[in-house]
C-alpha positions in Angstrom: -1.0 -17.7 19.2 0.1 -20.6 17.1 -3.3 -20.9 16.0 -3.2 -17.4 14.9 0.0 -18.0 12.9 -1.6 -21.1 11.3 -4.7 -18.6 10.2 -2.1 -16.1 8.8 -0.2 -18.9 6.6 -3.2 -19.6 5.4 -4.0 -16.6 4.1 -0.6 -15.8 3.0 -0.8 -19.0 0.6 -4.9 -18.2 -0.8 -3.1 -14.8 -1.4 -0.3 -16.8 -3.5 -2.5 -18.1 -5.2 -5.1 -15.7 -6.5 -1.4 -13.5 -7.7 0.3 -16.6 -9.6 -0.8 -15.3 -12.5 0.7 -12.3 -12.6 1.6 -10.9 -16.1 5.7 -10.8 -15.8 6.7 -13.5 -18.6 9.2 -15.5 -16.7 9.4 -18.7 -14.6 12.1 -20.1 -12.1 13.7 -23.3 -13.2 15.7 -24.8 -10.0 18.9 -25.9 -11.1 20.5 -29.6 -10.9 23.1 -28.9 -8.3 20.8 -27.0 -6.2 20.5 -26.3 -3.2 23.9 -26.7 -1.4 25.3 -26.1 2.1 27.2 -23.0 2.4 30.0 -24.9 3.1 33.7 -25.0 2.4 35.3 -28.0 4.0 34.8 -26.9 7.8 34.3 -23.2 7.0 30.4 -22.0 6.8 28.5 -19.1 7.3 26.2 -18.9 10.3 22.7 -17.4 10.3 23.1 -15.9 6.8 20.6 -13.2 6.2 22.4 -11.7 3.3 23.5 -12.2 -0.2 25.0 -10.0 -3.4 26.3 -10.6 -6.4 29.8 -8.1 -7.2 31.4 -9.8 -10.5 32.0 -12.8 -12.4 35.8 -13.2 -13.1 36.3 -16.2 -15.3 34.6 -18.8 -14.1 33.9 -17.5 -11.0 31.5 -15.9 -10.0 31.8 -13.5 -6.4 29.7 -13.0 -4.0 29.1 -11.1 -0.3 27.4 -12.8 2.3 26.1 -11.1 5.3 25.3 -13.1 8.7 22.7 -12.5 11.9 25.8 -12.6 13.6 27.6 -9.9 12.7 30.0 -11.5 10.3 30.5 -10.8 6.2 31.7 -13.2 4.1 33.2 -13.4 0.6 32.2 -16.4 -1.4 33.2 -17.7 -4.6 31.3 -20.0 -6.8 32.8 -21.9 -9.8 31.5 -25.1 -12.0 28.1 -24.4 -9.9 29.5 -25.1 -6.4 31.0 -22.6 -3.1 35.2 -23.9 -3.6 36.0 -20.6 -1.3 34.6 -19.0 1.4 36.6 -16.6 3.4 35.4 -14.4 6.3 36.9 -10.2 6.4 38.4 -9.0 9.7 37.5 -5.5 11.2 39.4 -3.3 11.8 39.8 -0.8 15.3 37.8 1.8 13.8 35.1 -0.6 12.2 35.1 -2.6 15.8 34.3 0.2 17.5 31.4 1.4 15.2 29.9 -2.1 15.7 30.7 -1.7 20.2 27.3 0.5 19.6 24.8 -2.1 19.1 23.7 -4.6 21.3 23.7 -7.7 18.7 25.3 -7.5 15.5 22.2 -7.6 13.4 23.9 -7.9 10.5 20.3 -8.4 7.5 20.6 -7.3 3.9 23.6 -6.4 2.0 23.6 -4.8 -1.3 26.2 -3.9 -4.2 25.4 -0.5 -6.4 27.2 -1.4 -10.0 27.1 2.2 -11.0 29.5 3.4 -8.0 31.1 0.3 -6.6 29.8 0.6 -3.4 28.5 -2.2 -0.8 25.4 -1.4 1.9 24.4 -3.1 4.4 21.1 -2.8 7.0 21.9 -3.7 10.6 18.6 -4.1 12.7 18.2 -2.5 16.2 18.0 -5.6 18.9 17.4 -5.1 22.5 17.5 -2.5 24.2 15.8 -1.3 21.8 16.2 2.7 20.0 14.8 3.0 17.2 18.0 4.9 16.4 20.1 1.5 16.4 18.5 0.7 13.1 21.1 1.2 10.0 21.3 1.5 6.5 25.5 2.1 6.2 27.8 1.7 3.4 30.8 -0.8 4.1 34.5 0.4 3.6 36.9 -2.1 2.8 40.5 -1.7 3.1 41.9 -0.1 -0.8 38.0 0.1 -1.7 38.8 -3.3 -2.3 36.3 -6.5 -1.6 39.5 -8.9 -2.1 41.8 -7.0 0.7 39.8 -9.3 3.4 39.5 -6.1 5.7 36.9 -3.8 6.9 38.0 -0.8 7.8 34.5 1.2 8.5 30.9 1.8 8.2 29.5 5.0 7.2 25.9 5.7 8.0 23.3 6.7 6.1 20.9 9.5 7.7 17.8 9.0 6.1 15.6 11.6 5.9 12.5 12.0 7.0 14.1 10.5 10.1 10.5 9.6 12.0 9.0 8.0 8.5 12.3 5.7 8.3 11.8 4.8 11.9 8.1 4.4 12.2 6.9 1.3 11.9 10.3 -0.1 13.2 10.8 -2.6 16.6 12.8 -4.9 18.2 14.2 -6.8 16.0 11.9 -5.6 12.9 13.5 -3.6 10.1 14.8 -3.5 6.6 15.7 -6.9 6.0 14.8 -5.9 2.1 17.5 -4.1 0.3 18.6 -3.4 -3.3 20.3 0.0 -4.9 20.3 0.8 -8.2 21.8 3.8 -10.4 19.3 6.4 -9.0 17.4 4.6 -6.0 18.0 2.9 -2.5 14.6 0.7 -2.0 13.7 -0.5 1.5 11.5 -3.5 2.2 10.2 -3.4 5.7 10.6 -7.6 7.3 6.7 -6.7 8.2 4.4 -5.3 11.6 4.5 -6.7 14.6 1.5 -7.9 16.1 1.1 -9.0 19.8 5.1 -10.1 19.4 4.0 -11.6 16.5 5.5 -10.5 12.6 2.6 -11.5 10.7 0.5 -9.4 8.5 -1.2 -9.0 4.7 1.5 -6.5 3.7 4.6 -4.3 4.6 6.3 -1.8 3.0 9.1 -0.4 0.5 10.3 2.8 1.0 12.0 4.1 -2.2 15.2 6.3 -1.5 16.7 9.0 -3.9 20.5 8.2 -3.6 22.0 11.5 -3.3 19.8 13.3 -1.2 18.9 10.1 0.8 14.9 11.5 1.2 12.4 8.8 1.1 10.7 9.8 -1.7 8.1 7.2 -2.1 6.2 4.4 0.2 4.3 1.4 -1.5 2.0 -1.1 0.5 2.6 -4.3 -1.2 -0.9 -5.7 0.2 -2.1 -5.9 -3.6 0.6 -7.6 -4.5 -0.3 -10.3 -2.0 3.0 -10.0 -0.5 3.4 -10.0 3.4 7.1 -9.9 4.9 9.9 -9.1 3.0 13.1 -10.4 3.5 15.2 -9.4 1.2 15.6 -7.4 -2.3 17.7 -7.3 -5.6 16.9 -4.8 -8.4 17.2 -5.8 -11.7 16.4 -3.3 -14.5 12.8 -2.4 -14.0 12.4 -5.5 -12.0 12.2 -5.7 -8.2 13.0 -9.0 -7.0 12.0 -10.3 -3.2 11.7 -13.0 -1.4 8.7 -13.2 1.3 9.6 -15.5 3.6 5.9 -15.8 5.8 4.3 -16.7 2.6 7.2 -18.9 0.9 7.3 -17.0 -2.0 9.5 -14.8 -4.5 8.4 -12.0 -5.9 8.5 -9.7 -8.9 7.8 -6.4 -9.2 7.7 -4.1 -12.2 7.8 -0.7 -12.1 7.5 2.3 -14.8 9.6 5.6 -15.4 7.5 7.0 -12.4 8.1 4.5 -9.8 4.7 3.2 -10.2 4.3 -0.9 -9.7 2.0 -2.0 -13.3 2.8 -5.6 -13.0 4.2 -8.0 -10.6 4.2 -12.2 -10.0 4.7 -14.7 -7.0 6.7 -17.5 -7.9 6.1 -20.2 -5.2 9.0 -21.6 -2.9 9.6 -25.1 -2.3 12.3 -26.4 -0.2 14.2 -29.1 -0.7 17.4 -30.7 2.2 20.4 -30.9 -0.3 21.9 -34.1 -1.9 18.3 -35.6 -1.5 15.2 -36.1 -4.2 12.0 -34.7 -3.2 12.7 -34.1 0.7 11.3 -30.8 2.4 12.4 -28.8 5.4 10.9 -26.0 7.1 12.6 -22.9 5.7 12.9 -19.5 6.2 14.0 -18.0 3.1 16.0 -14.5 3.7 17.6 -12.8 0.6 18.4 -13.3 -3.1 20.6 -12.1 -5.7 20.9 -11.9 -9.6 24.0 -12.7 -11.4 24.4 -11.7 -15.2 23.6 -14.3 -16.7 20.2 -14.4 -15.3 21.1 -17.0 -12.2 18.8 -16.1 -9.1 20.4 -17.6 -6.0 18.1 -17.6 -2.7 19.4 -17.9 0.9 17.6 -20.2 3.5 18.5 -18.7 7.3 18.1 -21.3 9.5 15.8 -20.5 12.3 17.3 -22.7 15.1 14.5 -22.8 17.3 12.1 -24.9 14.1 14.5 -26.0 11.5 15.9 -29.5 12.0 13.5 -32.1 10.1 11.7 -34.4 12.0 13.3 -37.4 13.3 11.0 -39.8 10.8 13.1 -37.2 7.8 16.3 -38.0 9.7 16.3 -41.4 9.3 16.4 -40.9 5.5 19.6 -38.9 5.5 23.0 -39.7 5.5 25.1 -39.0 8.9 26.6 -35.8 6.9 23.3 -34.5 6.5 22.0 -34.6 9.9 25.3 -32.6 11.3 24.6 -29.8 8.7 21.2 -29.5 10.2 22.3 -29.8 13.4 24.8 -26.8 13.4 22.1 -24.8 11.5 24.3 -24.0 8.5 22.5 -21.6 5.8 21.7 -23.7 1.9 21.9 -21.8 -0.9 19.7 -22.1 -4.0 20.2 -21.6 -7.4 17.0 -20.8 -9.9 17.6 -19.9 -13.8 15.0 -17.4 -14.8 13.7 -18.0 -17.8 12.0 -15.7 -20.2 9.8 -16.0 -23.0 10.1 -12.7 -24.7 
């Protein structure tokens, strides 16, 4: 099997490279100060799968996180570092919505500027119904993100019910999500495969918002794009991460939903505080700000994330403990146009 996976990565990179080229006029410029821990003196996040941008007030800038774990998270960024992070409490009512699935799968979460609202896709661990799969909108306590409260989830009953579920499994399902004024879009993580999640392509299901009917699929296997795990939509752009081929995406699409350009941007890790030192990474979601900041969350995969002990050595002690409780780094990219 690991020789399969080697094969795949393979092919996930010569696929990388014949679509550098794409025709989208932009590059990523990694900033100074990135990446970072998501970290706030002894507070961080845990198995963060999940990041959107709500509001820049001052010189903040906000921000939702959403964790594996079941947890969502409100962090605040100012003079390009995390000075707050503060988890929300559920209440009875939200509590018991979450009593119904066996692991609080908690993947993509999304903010829709023209309404205000926050959604969120929960994926179906097992046992495993494909039922336990979710695309819900979170309610927070005065419709406020700054009350620190949760008071419920309301599902989404996407229609047709057996073409959402299709191609879902045990922990495989819309870890790509991103709403805009008219659309919810739906990136599938990718197929399994003999327990195995790689493939060439996966999919996006585009949503109309106020019927909920999925009213377009796209293979992104020309695109040279094979998991997705996570989405933000900005303008006409669809932005991605694809975290089996360790690359961001862009996709462009016309007045009828049709893709006519797109471009991989190639990610390179890098362990924070450090010059030129990689990790193995496992890149989960991003987020747009508006002033053209892309920020890209790094989920640690526990079971093939610390660096080797020869890396170790190189660190300082501080380091070492943040890999070693697997806490998520944030990165920070200025996209930079040329028209």
């Amino acid at each position: 099997m690991l020789i399969k996976q080697l094969t795949n990565l393979i092919i996930f990179t010569l696929l990388s490279i014949v679509h550098l080229n794409g025709q989208i006029d932009a590059k990523l410029v990694q900033q100074p100060h990135s990446p970072q821990w998501i970290k706030v003196g002894d507070k961080y996040s845990d198995q963060t799968s999940g990041i959107c941008f709500i509001e820049a007030k001052r010189d903040q800038r906000i921000f939702l996180l959403a964790d594996d774990t079941g947890a969502i998270h409100r962090m605040v960024y100012k003079n390009n570092k995390i000075v707050e992070l503060t988890t929300y409490s559920y209440s009875k009512k939200a509590k018991k919505y979450l009593e119904g699935f066996s692991k609080k799968d908690f993947e993509e979460i999304a903010f829709d500027r023209s309404t205000g609202d926050v959604y969120l896709s929960i994926e179906g661990n097992e046992p495993f119904p494909k039922s336990t799969t979710k695309i819900v909108k979170v309610k927070f306590k005065n419709n406020s993100i700054y009350q620190n409260s949760i008071i419920d989830f309301e599902e989404l009953k996407i229609q047709p019910q057996d073409l959402f579920e299709k191609y879902l499994e045990n922990n495989v399902a819309y870890e790509g999500l991103a709403v805009d004024n008219n659309y919810i879009y739906l990136g599938l993580e990718g197929f399994q495969t003999n327990g195995f999640f790689f493939s060439d392509s996966t999919l996006i299901h585009i949503v109309d918002k106020k019927s909920l009917n999925i009213i377009k699929t796209i293979s992104t296997k020309k695109f040279g794009i094979g998991t997705i795990c996570g989405l933000h939509k900005q303008d006409n752009l669809l932005w991605g991460v694809d975290r089996n081929g360790f690359n961001i995406f862009s996709l462009k699409f016309d007045e009828n939903l049709d893709i006519i350009d797109w471009k991989l941007f190639p990610f390179q890790s890098k362990i924070p505080n450090t010059i030129n030192m990689s990790y193995i990474a496992a890149i989960e979601s991003i987020t747009i700000d508006d002033e053209e900041n892309a920020y890209i969350i790094d989920d640690p995969w526990k079971r093939f994330y610390i660096p080797s002990e020869e890396i170790q050595k190189k660190l300082n002690d501080s380091e070492v403990a943040n890999f070693k409780k697997f806490i998520p780094i944030i990165y920070n990219y200025k996209i930079k146009r040329n028209n």
